[in-house]
VEXLOTI-64614 format. One line per field, with one value per residue (C-alpha): residue number from 1; residue in one letter; x, y, z. Coordinates in Angstrom, 2 decimals. Layout:
N
pafi = NUM, ...
fipa = a, ...
c1 = X, ...
c2 = Y, ...
c3 = Z, ...
This chain:
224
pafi = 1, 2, 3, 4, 5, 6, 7, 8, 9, 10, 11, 12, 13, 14, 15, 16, 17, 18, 19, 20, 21, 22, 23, 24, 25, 26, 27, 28, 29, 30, 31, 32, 33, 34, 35, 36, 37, 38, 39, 40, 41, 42, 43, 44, 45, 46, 47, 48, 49, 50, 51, 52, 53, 54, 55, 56, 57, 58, 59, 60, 61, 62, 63, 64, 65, 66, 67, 68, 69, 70, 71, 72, 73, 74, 75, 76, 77, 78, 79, 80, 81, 82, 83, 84, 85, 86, 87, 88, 89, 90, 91, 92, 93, 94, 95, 96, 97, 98, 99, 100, 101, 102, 103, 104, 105, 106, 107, 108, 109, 110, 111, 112, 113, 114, 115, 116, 117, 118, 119, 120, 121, 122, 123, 124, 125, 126, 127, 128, 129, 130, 131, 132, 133, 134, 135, 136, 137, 138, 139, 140, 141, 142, 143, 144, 145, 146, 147, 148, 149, 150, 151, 152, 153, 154, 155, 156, 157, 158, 159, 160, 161, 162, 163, 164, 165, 166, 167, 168, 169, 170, 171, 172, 173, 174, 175, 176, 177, 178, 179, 180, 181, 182, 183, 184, 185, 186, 187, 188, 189, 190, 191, 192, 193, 194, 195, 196, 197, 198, 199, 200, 201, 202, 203, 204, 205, 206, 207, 208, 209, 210, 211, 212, 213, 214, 215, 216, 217, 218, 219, 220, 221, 222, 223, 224
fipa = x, x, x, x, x, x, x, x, x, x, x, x, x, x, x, x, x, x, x, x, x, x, x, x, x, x, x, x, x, x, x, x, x, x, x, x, x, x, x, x, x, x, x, x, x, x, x, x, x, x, x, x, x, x, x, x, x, x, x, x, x, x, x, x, x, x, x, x, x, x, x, x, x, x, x, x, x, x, x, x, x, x, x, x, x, x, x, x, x, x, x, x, x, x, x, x, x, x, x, x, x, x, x, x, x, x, x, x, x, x, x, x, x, x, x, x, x, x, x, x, x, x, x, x, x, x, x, x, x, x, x, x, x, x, x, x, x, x, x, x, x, x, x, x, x, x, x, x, x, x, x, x, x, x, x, x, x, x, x, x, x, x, x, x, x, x, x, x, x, x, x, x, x, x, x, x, x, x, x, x, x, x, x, x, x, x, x, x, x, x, x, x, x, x, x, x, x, x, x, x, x, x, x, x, x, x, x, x, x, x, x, x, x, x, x, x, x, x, x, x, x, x, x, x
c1 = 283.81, 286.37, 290.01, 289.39, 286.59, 288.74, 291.05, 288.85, 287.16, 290.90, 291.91, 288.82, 290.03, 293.59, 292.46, 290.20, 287.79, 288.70, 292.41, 291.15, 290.86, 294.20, 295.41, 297.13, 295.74, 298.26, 298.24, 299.00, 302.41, 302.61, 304.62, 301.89, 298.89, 300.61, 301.62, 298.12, 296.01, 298.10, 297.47, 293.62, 293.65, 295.22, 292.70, 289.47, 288.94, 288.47, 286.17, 288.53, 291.67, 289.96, 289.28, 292.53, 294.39, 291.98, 293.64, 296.80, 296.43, 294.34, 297.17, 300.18, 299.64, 303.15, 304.74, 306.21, 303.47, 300.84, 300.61, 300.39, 297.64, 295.93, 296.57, 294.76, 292.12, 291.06, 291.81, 289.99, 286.24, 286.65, 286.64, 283.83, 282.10, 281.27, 282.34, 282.15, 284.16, 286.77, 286.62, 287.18, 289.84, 291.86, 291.65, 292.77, 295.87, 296.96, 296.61, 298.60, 301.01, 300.53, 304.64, 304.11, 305.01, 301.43, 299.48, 299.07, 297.57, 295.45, 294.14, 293.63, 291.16, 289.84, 288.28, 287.68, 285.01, 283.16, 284.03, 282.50, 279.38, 278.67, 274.96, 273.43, 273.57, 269.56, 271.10, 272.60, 276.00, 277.24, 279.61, 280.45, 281.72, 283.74, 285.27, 286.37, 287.57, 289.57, 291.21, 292.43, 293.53, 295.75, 296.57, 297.98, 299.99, 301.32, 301.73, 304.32, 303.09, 301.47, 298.28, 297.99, 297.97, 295.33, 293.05, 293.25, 291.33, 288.63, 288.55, 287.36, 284.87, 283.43, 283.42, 281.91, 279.39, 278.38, 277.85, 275.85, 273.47, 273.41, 272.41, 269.98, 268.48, 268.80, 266.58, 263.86, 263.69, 263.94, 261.35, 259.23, 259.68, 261.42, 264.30, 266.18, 266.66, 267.42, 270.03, 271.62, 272.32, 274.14, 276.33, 277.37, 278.63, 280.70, 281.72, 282.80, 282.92, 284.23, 285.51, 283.28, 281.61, 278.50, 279.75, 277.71, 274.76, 275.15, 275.35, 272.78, 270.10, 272.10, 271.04, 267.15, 266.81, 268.26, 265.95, 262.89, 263.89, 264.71, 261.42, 259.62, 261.43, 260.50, 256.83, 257.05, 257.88, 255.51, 253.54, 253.63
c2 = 194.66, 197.06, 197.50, 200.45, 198.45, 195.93, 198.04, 199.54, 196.37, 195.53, 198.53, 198.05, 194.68, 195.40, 198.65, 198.95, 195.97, 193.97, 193.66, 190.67, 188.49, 188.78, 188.28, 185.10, 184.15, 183.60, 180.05, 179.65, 177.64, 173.52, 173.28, 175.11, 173.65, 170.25, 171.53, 172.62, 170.26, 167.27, 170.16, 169.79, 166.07, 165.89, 167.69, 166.01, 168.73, 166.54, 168.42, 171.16, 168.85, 167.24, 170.93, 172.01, 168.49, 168.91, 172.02, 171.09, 168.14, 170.90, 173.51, 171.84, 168.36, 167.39, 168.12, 165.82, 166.27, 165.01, 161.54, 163.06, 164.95, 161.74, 159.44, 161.88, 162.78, 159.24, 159.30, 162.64, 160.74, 157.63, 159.42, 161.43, 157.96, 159.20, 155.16, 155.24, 158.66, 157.07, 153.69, 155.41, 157.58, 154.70, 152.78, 155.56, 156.02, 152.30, 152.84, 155.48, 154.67, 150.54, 150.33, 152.94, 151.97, 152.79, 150.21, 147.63, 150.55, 151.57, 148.09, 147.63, 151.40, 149.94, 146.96, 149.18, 150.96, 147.99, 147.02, 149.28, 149.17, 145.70, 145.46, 142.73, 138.65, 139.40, 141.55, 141.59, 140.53, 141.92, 144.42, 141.81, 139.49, 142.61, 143.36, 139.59, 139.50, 142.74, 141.34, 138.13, 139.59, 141.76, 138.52, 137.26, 139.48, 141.23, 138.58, 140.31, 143.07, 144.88, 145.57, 141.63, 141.03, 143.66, 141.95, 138.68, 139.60, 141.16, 138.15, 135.95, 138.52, 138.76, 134.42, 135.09, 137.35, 135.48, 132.10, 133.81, 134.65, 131.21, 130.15, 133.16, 131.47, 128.04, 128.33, 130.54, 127.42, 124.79, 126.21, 126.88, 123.19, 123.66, 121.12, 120.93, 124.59, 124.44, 121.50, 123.65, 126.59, 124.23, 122.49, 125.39, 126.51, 123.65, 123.74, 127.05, 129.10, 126.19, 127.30, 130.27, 129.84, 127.89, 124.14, 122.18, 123.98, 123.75, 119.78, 119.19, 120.85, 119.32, 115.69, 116.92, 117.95, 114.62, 113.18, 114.74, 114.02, 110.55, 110.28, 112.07, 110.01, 106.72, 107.87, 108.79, 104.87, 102.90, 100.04, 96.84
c3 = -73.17, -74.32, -72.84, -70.86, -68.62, -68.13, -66.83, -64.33, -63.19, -62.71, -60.85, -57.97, -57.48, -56.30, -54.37, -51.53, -50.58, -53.91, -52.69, -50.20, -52.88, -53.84, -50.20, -48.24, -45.58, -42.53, -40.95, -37.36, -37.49, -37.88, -34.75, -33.03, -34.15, -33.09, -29.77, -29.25, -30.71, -28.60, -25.15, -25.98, -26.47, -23.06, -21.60, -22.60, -24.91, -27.61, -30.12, -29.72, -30.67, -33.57, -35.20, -34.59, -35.96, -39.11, -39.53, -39.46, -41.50, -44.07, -44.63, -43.82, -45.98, -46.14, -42.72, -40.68, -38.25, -41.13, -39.63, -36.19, -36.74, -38.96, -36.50, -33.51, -35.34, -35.50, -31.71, -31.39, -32.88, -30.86, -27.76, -29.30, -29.77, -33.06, -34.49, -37.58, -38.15, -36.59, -38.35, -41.71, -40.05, -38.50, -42.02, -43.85, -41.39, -41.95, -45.88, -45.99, -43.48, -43.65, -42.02, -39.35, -35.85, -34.93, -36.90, -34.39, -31.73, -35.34, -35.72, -31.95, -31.75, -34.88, -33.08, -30.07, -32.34, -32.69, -29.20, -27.35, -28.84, -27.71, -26.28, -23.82, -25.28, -26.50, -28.84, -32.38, -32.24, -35.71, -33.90, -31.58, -34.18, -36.53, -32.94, -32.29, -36.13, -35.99, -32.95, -34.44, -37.18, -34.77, -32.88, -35.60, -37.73, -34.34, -32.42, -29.72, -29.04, -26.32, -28.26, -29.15, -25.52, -24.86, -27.73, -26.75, -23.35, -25.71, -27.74, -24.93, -24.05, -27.99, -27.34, -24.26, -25.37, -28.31, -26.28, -24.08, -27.38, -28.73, -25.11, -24.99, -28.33, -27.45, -24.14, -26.47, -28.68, -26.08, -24.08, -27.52, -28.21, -31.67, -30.19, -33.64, -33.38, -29.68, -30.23, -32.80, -30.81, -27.75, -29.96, -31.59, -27.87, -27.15, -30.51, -31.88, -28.19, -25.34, -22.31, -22.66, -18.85, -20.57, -21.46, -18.48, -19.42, -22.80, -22.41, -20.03, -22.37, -25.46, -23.59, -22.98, -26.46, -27.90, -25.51, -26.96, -30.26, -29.73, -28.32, -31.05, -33.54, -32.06, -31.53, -34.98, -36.58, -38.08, -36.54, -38.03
């Protein structure tokens, strides 16, 4: 291609409809977009407020409103209930920002995720348990603070719900006759989840199921 092409190729690009790619395009202000995005948030208007805080956090990276916008975006999913969004949002936050004020609230929504999701005691209790280990973890490396106090209600609802599955279990075996299994599950109450609303339960069946077994074991020795 000789010089004089080049020069018109180069001439229809900065004239007429090839100037736009040449062009900047103007960004509503940071301030704004902050001011706005935290307006929407307040009113429900949570898809709107995630858009507009992904935005922000697009064409302003290093503004002081950065970890604003970071932090509500993570907000912005969880009320969405989209989980997992906000998981990996809320994680990201504390790695970037692990000595922000915020991180306690972070690990608190964090657990919340997980939280929320919890089903009836017939259930898996996977989330159940990441909730309950999220929350201890806040428990202990923020001991004083207002979150802590928050998650340590939730924890004795995760130990609450997850007795109530080992006793959901326990029954299905005990009335299945597989007592080992049965025995199992009601020890495991008393054990790892006591005080959890199911201990005189748990013991009465724990004494029919040693009973059987006893009994099975006996019928079981050898005659001389």
């Amino acid at each position: 291609m000789n010089r004089l092409t080049w020069v018109i190729i180069f001439s229809f690009l900065v004239s007429g409809t090839g100037c736009a790619w040449f062009e900047t395009k103007e960004h509503a202000p940071v301030e704004e977009l902050a001011t706005t995005g935290m307006d929407l948030y307040k009113r429900e208007k949570y898809r709107d407020a995630l858009e507009t805080f992904q935005h922000l956090k697009e064409w302003y990276p290093f503004s002081k409103y950065t970890s604003l916008s970071e932090l509500k975006i993570a907000d912005a999913h969880y009320q969405l209930e989209e989980y997992e969004e906000a998981i990996f949002a809320y994680q990201e936050f504390k790695t970037l920002h692990p000595r922000n004020e915020a991180i306690p609230y972070v690990i608190h929504q964090t657990g919340m995720c997980y939280f929320d999701r919890m089903d009836s005691i017939d259930r898996d209790q996977s989330v159940v348990r990441q909730a309950q280990e999220i929350f201890e973890q806040l428990v202990a490396q923020y001991p004083d603070s207002t979150y802590a106090v928050k998650a340590r209600k939730h924890i004795d609802e995760c130990k609450k719900s997850l007795a109530g599955h080992e006793m959901y279990v326990g029954r299905y075996y005990y009335k299945t006759k597989h007592y080992r299994g049965a025995l199992a599950r009601f020890e495991r109450v008393l054990s790892d989840y006591p005080a959890a609303g199911f201990d005189e339960e748990a013991r009465q069946y724990i004494d029919q199921c040693r009973e059987v077994l006893e009994k099975d074991k006996l019928f079981r020795l050898p005659v001389n």
